[in-house]
C-alpha positions as CSV (number, residue, x, y, z in Angstrom):
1,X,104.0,-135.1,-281.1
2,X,107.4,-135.0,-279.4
3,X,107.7,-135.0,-275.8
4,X,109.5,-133.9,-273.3
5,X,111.2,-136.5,-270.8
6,X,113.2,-137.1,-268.2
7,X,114.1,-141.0,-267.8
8,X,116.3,-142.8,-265.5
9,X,116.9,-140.3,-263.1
10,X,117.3,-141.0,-259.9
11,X,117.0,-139.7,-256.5
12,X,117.6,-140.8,-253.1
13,X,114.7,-141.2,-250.4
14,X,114.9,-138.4,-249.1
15,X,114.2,-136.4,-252.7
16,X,118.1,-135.9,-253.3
17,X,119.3,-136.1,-256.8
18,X,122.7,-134.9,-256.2
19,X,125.0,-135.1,-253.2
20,X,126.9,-131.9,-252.1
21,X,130.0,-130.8,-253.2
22,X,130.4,-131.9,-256.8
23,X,133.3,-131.4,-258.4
24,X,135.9,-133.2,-261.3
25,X,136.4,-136.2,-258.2
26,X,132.8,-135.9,-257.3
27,X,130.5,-135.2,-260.3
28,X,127.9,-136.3,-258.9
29,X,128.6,-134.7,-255.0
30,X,129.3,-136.9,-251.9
31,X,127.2,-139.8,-252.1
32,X,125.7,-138.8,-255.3
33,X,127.3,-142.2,-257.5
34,X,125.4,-145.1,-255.1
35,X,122.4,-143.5,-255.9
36,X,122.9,-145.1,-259.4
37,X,123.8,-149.0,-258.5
38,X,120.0,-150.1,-259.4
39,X,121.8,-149.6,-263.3
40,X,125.5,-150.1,-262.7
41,X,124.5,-154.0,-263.4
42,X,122.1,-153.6,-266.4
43,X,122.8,-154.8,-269.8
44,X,122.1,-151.4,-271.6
45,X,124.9,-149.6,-269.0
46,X,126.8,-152.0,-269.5
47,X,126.7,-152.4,-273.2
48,X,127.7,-148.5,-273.1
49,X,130.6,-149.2,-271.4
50,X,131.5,-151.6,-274.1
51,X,130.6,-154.5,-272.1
52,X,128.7,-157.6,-273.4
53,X,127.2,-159.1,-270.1
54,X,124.7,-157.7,-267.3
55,X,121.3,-158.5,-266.5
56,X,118.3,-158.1,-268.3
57,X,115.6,-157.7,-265.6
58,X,113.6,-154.8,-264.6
59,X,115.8,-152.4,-263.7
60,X,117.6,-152.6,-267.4
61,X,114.3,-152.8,-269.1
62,X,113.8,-149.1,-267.6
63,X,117.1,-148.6,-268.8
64,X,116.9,-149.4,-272.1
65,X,113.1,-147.5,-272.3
66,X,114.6,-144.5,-271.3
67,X,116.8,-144.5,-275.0
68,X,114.1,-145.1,-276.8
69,X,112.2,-142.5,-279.5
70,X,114.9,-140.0,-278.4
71,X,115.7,-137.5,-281.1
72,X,117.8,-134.8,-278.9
73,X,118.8,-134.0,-275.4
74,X,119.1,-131.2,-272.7
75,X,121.1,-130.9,-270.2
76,X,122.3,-128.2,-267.7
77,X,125.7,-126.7,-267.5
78,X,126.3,-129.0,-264.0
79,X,125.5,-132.0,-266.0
80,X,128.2,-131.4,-269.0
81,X,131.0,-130.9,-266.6
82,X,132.1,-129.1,-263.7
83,X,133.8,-125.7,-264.7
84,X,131.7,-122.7,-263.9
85,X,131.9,-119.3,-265.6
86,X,133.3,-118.3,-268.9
87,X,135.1,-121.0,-271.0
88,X,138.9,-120.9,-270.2
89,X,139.6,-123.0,-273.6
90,X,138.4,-125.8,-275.8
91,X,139.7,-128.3,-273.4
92,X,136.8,-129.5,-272.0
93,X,134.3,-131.9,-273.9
94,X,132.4,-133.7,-271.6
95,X,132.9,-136.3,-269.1
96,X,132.2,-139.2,-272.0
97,X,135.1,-139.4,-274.1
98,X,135.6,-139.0,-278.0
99,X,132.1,-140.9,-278.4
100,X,129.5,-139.9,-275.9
101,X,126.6,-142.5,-275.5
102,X,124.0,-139.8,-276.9
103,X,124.2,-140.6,-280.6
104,X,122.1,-137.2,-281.2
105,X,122.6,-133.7,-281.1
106,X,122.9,-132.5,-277.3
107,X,121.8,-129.0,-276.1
108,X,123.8,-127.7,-273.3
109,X,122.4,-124.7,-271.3
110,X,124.8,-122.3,-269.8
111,X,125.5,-118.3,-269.9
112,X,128.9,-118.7,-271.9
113,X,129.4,-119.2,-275.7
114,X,130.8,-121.7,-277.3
115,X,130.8,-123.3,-280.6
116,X,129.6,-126.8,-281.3
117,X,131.6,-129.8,-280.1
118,X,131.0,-132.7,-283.0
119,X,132.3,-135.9,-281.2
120,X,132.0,-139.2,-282.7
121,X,128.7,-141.6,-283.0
122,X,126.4,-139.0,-284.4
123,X,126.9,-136.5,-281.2
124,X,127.3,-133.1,-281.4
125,X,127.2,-130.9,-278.7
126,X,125.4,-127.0,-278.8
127,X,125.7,-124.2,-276.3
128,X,122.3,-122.4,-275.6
129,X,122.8,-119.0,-274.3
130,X,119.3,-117.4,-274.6
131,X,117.4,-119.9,-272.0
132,X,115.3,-123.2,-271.2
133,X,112.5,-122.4,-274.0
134,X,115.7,-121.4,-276.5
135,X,117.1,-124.9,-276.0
136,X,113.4,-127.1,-275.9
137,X,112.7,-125.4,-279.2
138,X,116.3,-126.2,-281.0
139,X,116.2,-129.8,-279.4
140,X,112.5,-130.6,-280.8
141,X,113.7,-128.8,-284.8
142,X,116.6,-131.0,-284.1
143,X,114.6,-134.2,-282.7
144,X,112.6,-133.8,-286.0
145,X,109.3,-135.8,-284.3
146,X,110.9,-137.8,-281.7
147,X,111.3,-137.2,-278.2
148,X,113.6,-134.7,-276.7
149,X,115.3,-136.2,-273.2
150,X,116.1,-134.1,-270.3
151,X,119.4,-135.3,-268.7
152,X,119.5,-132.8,-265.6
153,X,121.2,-131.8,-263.3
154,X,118.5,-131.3,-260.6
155,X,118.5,-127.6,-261.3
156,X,118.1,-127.8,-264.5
157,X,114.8,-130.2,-264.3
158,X,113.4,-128.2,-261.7
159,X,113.5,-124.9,-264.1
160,X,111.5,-127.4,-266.8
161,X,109.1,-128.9,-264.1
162,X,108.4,-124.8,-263.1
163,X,107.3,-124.2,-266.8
164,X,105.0,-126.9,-267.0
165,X,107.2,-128.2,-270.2
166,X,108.1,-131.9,-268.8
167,X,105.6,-134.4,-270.5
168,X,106.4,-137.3,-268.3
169,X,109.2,-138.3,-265.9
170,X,110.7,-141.6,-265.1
171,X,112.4,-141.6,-261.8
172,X,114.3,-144.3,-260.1
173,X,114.3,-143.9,-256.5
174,X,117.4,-145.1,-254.5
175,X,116.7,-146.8,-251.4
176,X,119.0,-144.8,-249.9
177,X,119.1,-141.2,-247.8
178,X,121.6,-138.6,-248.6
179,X,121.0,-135.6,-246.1
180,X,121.7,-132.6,-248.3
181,X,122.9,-132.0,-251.9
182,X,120.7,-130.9,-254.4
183,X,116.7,-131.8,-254.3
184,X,114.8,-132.3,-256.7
185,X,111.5,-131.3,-255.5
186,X,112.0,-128.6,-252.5
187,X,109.2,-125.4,-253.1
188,X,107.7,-127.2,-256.1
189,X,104.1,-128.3,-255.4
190,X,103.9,-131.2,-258.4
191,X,100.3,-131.3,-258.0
192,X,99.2,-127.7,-258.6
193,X,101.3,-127.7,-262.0
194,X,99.3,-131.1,-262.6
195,X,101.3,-133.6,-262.4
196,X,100.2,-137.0,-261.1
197,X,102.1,-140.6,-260.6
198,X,100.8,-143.5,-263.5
199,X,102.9,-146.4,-262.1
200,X,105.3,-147.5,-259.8
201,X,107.3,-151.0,-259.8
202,X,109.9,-151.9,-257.5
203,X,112.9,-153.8,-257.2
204,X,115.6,-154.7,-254.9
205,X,117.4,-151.5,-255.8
206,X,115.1,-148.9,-256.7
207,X,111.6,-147.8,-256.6
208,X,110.6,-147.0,-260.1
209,X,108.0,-144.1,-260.4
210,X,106.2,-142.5,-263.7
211,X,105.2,-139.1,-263.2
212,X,102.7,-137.4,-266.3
213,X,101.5,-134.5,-266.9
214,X,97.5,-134.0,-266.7
């Protein structure tokens, strides 16, 4: 049965997967790109960056799961770039370039129309207007019985985790504090929706934690 994940997300210490004040310098907020240096060095991010080293130790081995048995992705609004409100144009495709590294259609929640964007390497890109249970459904027709990944942002994965909807969670967590931004886990009481961590290995640049469902 397809799932719903989130993989290779990570958050700082302090529960912070976004730093403040994102914007088209920033997309991440202040602080918000260290979070990510645990897979700066990896094979798998490198290889998407059209690079042929990096290492192939723990930290890329979660990389590389976190593609796997993925038919489709969601993401928030946040995530696909960083204008807000109605569409001015067509301009804007994406912080990726011509060929995104998702390889599969990609569902993109906001409150604005748009057509599809069909990019190159099997991406295509599809507005969802009518909400997160719109877009899960579309993704999983789409993901035809593979997984459907959830990219984020934070608010977006916190509107899933609400729901119940999130299968199981990967998270990398940064050994670092970030103060304020965007967290991931602020009102949500993981237990009560029955949630529960399965396994947690560490390395020297991240914590990483599995989070299933009950």
């Amino acid at each position: 049965m397809s799932k719903l994940r989130v993989n290779a997300f990570t958050v700082s210490i302090d529960g912070f997967g976004a730093g403040p004040d994102q914007d088209l310098k920033e997309p991440l907020g202040v602080g918000g790109e260290a979070l990510h240096t645990w897979m700066f060095g990896t094979r798998s991010f490198r290889n998407m960056s059209g690079e042929d080293d990096g290492t192939t130790d723990t930290d890329d081995a979660f990389a590389t799961r976190s593609f796997e048995n993925i038919g489709a992705w969601i993401m928030g609004r946040n995530m696909f770039g960083p204008i807000r409100g109605a569409w001015p144009d067509d301009t804007w495709k994406g912080w990726w370039g011509d060929n995104p590294p998702y390889h599969v259609p990609v569902f993109v929640l906001t409150h604005h129309p748009r057509d599809p964007i069909v990019m190159e390497g099997g991406t295509t890109f599809y507005f969802v207007t009518d909400g997160i249970h719109s877009a899960l459904e579309k993704a999983k027709a789409a993901a035809d019985g593979k997984d459907v990944r959830l990219g984020g942002g934070v608010a977006t994965i916190r509107q899933y985790l609400r729901e119940k909807l999130i299968d199981d969670m990967h998270l990398a967590i940064s050994p670092m504090l970030l103060g304020s931004g965007e967290n991931l886990f602020a009102g949500i009481d993981m237990v009560k929706l029955g949630y529960r961590c399965s396994e947690q290995v560490g390395t020297p640049n991240a914590m990483h934690v599995t989070i299933e469902r009950a």
